[in-house]
C-alpha positions, 0 to 999 in steps of 0.5 A: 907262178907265172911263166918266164919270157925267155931271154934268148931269139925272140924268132926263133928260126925254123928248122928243117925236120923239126916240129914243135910239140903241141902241149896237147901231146904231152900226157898229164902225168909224170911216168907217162911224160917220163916214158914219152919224152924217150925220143923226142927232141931237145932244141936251142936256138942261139941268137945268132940263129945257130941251132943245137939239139939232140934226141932225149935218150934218158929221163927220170920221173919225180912224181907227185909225193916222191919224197925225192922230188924237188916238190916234195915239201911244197911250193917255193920261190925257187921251185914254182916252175914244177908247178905250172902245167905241163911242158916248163922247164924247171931248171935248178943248180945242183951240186955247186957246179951244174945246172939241171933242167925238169920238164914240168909234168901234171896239171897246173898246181901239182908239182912233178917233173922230169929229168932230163938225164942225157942226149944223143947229140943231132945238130951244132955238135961242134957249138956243144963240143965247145961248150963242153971243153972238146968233149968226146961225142958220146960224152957231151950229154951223157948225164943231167949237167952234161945236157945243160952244159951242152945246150946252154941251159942255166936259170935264165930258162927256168918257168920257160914254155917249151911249147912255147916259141921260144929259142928252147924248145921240145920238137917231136922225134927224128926217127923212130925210137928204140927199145924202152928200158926202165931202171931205179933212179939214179944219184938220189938217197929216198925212194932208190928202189923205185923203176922211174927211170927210162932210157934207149936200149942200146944207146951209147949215150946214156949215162948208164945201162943198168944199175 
C-alpha cells in the first residue's frame, strides 16, 4: 500500500517551537514507539493556517500477533496503513461514532501500531473547544475519540506520513517529560492482562490513572 497524499495545506506553516520529528527517530518496534511517543507532540494545521496541538500524554501498544490488534488476522483494504513503515497514521472508525488514529509502528510489511489515547491540549485550544461542543480543557482529549475529535482527524488521514510535510504532523516535545506509568490496556476483550499501555504519571489528561 502506498502512502495517502494529504487533503489538507499543502504548506503547511511553520510553528515557533516545534520541530518535525525525522522517521530516523521513531524506533522500530511497537513498545518502544508506544513509550517513545509519551511527550511528543501531535500537530494540525488548519487551511487556514491555524495550528492545533497537544503533548501525546497516553498511547497503547498493538504489536506484531496481538490477538487484539487491528493487523491480527492480516492485511486488508481497510487496514494497510499498519502496514507501512513506521511514522503513518492508521485511522479507523469505531464504535459507530468516533474515529480513531495509530501510529504505524515496525518495518514496512509488519503490521502494528499505536494508539493515540489522549492530549494534553498546547495550541488552538478554543479551535479544539469548538470542535468539541465547549468541552471543559481536560476533557478535550482525554480518551482516543476525544483526541480525533479535537484534532480533526477522520479517514481523510489515514496512510498520511506524519513525518511527512503535511498539515498532520508528530514534532518533538515541548518540555521534558514526566514519569512513565504502564498499565493493561484498555477497552479490548483479548489479551486484557497485557502491560502495553503508557502514559504521564500525574497528568490530568489521561483518560484513566490505573486499571
Amino acid at each position: 500500500m502506498k502512502a495517502r497524499k494529504n487533503s489538507g495545506a499543502s504548506n503547511p506553516p511553520v510553528v515557533a517551537g516545534l520541530r518535525r520529528l525525522r522517521r530516523t527517530e521513531l524506533p522500530a518496534d511497537t513498545v518502544r514507539l508506544a513509550r517513545y511517543l509519551i511527550g511528543k507532540t501531535l500537530v494540525h494545521s488548519t487551511r487556514g493556517g491555524v495550528v492545533v496541538s497537544g503533548r501525546i500524554v497516553e498511547t497503547e501498544a498493538y504489536p506484531p500477533g496481538d490477538p487484539s490488534g487491528h493487523a491480527f488476522r492480516g492485511k486488508t483494504a481497510s487496514n494497510g496503513s499498519l502496514f507501512l513503515e513506521r511514522g503513518f497514521a492508521y485511522v479507523y472508525f469505531c464504535y459507530g461514532s468516533s474515529f480513531m488514529m495509530n501510529v504505524s509502528s515496525e518495518r514496512p510489511g509488519i503490521g502494528a501500531g499505536v494508539l493515540i489515547r489522549a492530549l494534553e491540549p498546547l495550541h488552538g485550544i478554543g479551535l479544539m473547544r469548538r470542535r468539541r461542543g465547549g468541552a471543559p480543557l481536560r476533557d478535550l482529549a482525554r480518551g482516543p475519540g476525544r483526541t480525533a475529535a479535537a484534532m480533526a482527524i477522520d479517514r481523510r488521514y489515514d496512510g498520511l506520513d506524519l513525518c511527512g510535510r503535511h498539515s498532520l504532523w508528530l514534532a518533538a516535545p515541548t518540555r521534558r517529560r514526566g514519569v512513565l506509568a504502564v498499565s493493561p490496556r484498555i477497552g479490548i476483550t483479548r489479551a486484557v492482562d497485557h502491560p502495553l499501555r503508557f502514559y504521564e504519571r500525574g497528568s490530568r489528561f489521561v483518560s484513566r490513572s490505573s486499571r
